[in-house]
C-alpha positions as a Python dict, from the first residue, in 0.01 Angstrom:
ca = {
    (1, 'X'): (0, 0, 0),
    (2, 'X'): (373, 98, -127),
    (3, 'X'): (512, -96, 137),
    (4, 'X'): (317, -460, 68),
    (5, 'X'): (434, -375, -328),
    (6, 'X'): (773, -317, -195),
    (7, 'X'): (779, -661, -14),
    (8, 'X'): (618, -860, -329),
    (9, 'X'): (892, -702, -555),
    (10, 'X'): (1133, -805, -295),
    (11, 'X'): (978, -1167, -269),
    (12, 'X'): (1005, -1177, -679),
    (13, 'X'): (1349, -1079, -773),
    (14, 'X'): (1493, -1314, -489),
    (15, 'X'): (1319, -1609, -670),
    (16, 'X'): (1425, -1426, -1028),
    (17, 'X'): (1782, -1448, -868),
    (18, 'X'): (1763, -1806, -758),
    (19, 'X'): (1643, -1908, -1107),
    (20, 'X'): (1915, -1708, -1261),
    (21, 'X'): (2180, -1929, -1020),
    (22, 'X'): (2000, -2232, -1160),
    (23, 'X'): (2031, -2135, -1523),
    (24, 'X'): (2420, -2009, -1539),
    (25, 'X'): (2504, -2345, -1356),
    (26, 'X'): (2297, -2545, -1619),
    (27, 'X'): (2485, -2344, -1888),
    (28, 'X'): (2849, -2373, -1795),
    (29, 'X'): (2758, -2781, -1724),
    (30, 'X'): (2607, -2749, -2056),
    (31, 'X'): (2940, -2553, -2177),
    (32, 'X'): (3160, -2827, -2047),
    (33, 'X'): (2994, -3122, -2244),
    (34, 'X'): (3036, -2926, -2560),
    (35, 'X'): (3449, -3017, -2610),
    (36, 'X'): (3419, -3352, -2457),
    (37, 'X'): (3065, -3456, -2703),
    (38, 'X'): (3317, -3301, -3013),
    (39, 'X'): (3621, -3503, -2904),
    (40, 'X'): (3439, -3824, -2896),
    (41, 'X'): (3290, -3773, -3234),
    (42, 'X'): (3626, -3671, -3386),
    (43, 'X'): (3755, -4018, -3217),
    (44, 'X'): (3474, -4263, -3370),
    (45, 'X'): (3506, -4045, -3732),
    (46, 'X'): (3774, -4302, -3831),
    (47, 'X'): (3604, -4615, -3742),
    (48, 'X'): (3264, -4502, -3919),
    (49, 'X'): (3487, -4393, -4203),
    (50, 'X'): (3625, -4715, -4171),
    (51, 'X'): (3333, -4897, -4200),
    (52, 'X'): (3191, -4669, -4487),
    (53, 'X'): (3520, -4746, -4686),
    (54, 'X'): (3473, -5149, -4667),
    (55, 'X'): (3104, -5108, -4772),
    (56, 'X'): (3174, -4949, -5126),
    (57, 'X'): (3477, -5182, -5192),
    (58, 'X'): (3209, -5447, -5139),
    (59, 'X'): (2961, -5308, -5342),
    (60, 'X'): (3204, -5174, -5612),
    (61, 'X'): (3369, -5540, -5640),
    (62, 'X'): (3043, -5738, -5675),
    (63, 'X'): (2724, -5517, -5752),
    (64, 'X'): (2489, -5800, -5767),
    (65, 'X'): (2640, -5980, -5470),
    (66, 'X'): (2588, -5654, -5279),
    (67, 'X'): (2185, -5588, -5436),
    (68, 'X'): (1995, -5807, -5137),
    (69, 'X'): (2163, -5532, -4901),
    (70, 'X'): (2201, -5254, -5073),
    (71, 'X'): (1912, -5201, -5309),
    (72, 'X'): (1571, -5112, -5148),
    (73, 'X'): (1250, -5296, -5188),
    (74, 'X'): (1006, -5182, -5423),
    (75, 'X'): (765, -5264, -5179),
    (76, 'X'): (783, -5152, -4787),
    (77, 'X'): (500, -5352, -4604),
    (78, 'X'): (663, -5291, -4245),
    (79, 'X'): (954, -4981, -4210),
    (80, 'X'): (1139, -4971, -3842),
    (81, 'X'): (1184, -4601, -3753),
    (82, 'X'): (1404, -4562, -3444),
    (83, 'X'): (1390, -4158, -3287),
    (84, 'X'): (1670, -4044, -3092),
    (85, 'X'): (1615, -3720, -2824),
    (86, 'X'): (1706, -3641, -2460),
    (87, 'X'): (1698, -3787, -2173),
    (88, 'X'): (1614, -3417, -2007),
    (89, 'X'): (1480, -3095, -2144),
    (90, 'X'): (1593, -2750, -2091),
    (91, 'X'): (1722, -2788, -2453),
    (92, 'X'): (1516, -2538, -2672),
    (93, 'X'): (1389, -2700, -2985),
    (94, 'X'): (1592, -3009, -2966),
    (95, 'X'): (1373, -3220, -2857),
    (96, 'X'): (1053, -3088, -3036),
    (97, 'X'): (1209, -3058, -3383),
    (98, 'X'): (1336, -3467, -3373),
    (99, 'X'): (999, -3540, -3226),
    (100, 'X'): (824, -3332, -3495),
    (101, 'X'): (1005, -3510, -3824),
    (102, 'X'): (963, -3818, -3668),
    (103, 'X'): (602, -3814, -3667),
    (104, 'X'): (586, -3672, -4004),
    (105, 'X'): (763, -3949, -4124),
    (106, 'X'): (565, -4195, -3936),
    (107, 'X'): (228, -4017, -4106),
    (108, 'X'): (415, -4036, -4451),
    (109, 'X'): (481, -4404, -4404),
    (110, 'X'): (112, -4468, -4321),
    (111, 'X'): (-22, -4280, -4577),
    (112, 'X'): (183, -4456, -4796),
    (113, 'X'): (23, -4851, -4627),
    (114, 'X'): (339, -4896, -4442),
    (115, 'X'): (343, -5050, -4078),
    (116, 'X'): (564, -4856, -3855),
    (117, 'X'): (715, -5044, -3602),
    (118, 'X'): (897, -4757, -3343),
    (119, 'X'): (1176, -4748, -3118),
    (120, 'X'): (1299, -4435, -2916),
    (121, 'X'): (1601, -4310, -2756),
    (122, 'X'): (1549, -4070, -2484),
    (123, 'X'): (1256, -4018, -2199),
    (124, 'X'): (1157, -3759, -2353),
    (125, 'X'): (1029, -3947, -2653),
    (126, 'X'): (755, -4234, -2535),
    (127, 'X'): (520, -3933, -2382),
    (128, 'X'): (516, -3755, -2665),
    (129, 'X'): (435, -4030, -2902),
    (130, 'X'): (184, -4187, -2660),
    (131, 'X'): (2, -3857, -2605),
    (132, 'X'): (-35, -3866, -2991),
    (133, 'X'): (-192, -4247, -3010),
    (134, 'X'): (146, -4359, -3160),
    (135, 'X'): (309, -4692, -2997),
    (136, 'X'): (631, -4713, -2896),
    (137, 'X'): (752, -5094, -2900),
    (138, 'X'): (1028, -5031, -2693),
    (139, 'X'): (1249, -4724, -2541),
    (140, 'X'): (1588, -4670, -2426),
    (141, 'X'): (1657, -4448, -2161),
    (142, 'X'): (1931, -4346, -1896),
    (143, 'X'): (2254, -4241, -2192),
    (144, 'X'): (2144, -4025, -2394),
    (145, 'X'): (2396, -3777, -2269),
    (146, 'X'): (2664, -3983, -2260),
    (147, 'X'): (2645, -4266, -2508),
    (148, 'X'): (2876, -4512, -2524),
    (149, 'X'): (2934, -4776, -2794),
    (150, 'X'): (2748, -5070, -2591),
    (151, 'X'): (2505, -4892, -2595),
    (152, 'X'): (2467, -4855, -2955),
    (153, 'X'): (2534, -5163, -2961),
    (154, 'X'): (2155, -5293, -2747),
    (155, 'X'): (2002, -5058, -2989),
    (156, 'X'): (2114, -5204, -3299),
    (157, 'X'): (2047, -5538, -3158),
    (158, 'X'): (1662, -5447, -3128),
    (159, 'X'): (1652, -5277, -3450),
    (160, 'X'): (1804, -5498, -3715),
    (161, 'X'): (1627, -5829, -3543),
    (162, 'X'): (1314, -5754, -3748),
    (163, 'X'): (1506, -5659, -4062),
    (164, 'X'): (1715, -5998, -4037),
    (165, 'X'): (1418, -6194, -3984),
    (166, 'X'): (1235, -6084, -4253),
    (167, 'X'): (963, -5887, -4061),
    (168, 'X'): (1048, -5544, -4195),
    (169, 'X'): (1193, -5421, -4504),
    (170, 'X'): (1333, -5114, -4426),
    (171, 'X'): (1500, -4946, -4129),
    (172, 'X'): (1500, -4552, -4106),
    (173, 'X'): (1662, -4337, -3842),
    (174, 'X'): (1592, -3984, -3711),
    (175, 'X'): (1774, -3817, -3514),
    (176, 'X'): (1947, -3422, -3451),
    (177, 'X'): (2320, -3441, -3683),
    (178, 'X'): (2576, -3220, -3499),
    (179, 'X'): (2765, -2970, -3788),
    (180, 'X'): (2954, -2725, -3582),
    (181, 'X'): (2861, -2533, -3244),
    (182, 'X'): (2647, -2290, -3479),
    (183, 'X'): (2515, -2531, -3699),
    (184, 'X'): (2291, -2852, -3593),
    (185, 'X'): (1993, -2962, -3831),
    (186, 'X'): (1739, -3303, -3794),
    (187, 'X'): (1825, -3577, -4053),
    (188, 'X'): (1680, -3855, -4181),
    (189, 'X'): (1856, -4163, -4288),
    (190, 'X'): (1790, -4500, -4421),
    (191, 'X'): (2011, -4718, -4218),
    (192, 'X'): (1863, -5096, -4393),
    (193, 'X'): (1876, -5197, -4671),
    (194, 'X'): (2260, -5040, -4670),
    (195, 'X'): (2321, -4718, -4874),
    (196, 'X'): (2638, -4656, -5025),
    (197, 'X'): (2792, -4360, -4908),
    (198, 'X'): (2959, -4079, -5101),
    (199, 'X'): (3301, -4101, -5020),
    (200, 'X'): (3546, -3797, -5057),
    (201, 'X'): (3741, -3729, -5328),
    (202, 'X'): (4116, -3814, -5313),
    (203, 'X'): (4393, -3745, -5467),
    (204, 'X'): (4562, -3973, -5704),
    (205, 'X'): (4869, -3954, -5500),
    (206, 'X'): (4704, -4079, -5223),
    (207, 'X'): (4429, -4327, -5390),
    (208, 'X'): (4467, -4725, -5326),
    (209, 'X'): (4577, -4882, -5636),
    (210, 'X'): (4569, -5248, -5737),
    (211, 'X'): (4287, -5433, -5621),
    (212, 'X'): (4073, -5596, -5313),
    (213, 'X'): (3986, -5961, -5296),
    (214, 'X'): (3710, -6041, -5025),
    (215, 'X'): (3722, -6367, -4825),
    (216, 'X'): (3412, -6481, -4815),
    (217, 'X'): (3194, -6390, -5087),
    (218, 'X'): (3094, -6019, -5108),
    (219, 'X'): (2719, -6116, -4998),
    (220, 'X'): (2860, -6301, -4704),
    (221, 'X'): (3072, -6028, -4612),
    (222, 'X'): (2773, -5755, -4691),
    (223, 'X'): (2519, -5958, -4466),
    (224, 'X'): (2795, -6009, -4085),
    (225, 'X'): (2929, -5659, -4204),
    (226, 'X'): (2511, -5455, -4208),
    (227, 'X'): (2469, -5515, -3797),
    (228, 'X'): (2827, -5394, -3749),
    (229, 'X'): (2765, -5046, -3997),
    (230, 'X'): (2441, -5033, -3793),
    (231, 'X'): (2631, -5008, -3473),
    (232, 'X'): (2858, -4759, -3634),
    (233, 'X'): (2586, -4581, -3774),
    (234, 'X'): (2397, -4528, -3459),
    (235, 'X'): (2666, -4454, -3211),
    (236, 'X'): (2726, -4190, -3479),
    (237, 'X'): (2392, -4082, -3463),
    (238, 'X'): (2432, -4118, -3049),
    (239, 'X'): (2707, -3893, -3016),
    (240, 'X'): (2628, -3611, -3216),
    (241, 'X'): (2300, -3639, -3089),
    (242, 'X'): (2429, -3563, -2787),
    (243, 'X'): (2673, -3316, -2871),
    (244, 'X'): (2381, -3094, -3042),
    (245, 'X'): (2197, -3162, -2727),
    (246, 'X'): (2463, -2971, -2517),
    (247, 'X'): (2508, -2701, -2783),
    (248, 'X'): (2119, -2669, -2779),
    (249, 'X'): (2124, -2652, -2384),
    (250, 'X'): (2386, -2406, -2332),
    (251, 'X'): (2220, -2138, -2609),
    (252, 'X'): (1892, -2185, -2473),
    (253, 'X'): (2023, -2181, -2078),
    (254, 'X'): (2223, -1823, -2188),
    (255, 'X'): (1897, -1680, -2307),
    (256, 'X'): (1731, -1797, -2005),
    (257, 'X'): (1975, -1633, -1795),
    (258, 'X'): (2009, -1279, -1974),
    (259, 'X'): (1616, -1286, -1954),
    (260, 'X'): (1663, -1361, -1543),
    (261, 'X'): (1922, -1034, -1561),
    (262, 'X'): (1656, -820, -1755),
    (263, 'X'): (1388, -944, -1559),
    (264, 'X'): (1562, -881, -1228),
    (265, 'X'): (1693, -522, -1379),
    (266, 'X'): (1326, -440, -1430),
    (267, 'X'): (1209, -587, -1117),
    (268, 'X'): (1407, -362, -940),
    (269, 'X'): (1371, -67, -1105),
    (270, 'X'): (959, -120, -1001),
    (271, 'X'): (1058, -186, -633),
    (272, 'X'): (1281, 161, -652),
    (273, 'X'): (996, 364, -788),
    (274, 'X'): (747, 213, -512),
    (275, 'X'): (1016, 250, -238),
    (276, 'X'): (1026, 613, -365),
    (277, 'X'): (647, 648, -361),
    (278, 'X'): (618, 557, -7),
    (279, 'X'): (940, 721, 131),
    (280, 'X'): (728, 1077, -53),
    (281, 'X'): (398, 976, 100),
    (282, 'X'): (581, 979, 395),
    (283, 'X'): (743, 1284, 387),
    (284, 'X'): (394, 1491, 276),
    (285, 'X'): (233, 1317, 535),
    (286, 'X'): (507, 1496, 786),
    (287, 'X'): (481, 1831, 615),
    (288, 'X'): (81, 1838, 625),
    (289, 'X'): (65, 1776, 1007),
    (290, 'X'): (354, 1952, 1059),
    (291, 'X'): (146, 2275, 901),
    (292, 'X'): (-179, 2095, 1109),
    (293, 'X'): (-5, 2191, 1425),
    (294, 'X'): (114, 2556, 1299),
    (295, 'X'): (-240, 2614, 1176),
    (296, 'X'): (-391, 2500, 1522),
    (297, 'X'): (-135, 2729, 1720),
}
């Protein structure tokens, strides 16, 4: 009896120990991403910034030029709402939490007689949303991990078409915003019509003086500039995604892995006590026949 326990316990923390191989590998792959995902997002910062800068000079220079794009509807019949998640899982709550607001929002939006028209990022995305009656008109799989800005590019492409052709009147983006290593939260953003962004505060040292003249007219410019801030806006949204996907993969592969050391700790303390059992069963079972034989002599 010890000695079949002995050989399950055996048989369990070798597969405990495999596991725990698995999940330290996962974690310092996981580990690795994490520099690379912040340097790319330090290196697109400018360009977004960029981008953000040249939308308020618009709308600051000619308000009513910039309304048609910048002010929203006071009616949404149709609202594009475009989910971004993983490719893989392994990730904690990543996954859930963006796939969680997004069909709150969807639910809000209907409750509210809006059409939701969806579009995912991720594989991890069209299952959940189908399991829960919600169609997906089209998914993009295969970089999640590692976006790049073509990519973001196809994206945007899919997304703005109904906006520009009049189909939709709003376009609203949810996805997992990367803050620091510690610090990664789901957001919500209206990406169409255009929102002006809050800009930092500079000095008056460093403040542009004089004045900006826009060639063509500011609504011109506003309407080829909105698929270009969408790009920006959503390789943004790509790379921290993926950044906070790393982040969320290496925390939740560490805790896998210290629960594989406990549980292999335990495991073996078990097999010790049962070894011990049977090694003393043993041993009483020599003394009593030993004293068998001195009782029959």
């Amino acid at each position: 009896m010890a000695g079949g326990q002995e050989r399950v316990l055996r048989r369990r923390i070798k597969s405990v120990q495999a596991t725990r191989k698995i999940t330290k590998a996962m974690e310092l792959i996981a580990a690795s991403q994490i520099p690379k995902s912040q340097a790319r997002i330090v290196a697109n910062r400018p360009y977004r910034d960029g981008m953000r800068r040249v939308i308020v000079e618009a709308a600051l220079a000619d308000p009513a030029g910039a309304a048609k794009l910048l002010a929203t509807p006071e009616r949404v019949e149709t609202c594009v709402v475009v989910a971004i998640v993983g490719d893989r899982g392994l990730s904690g709550a990543y996954n859930s939490s963006t796939l969680r607001a997004t069909e709150r929002l969807i639910r809000s939006l209907q409750a509210q007689g809006t059409q939701v028209r969806l579009f995912t990022v991720g594989k991890k995305a069209p299952s959940y949303f189908r399991f829960r009656g919600v169609e997906v008109e089209e998914s993009f799989v295969g970089f999640a991990d590692r976006p790049t800005f073509a990519d973001a590019r196809v994206v945007a492409a899919k997304v703005v078409a109904p906006y520009v052709d009049g189909e939709a009147q709003q376009v609203m983006l949810v996805s997992t915003r990367f803050a620091s290593a510690s610090s990664q939260f789901v957001d919500t953003t209206q990406l169409l019509p255009l929102t002006v962004p809050e800009m930092p505060v500079v000095e008056a040292s460093t403040a542009l003086k004089g004045y900006t003249e826009f060639e063509p007219e500011v609504e011109q410019l506003l309407a080829f500039l909105a698929p270009r801030a969408l790009e920006s806006e959503i390789f943004s949204a790509l790379l921290e995604g993926a950044a906070a996907f790393h982040t969320s993969q290496q925390r939740a592969m560490a805790a896998a892995t210290d629960n594989a050391d406990e549980l292999g700790q335990t495991l073996t303390r078990v097999m010790n006590r049962a070894r011990q059992d049977s090694i003393t069963t043993e041993i009483m079972e020599i003394v009593s026949g030993a004293e068998a034989l001195r009782s029959g002599k």
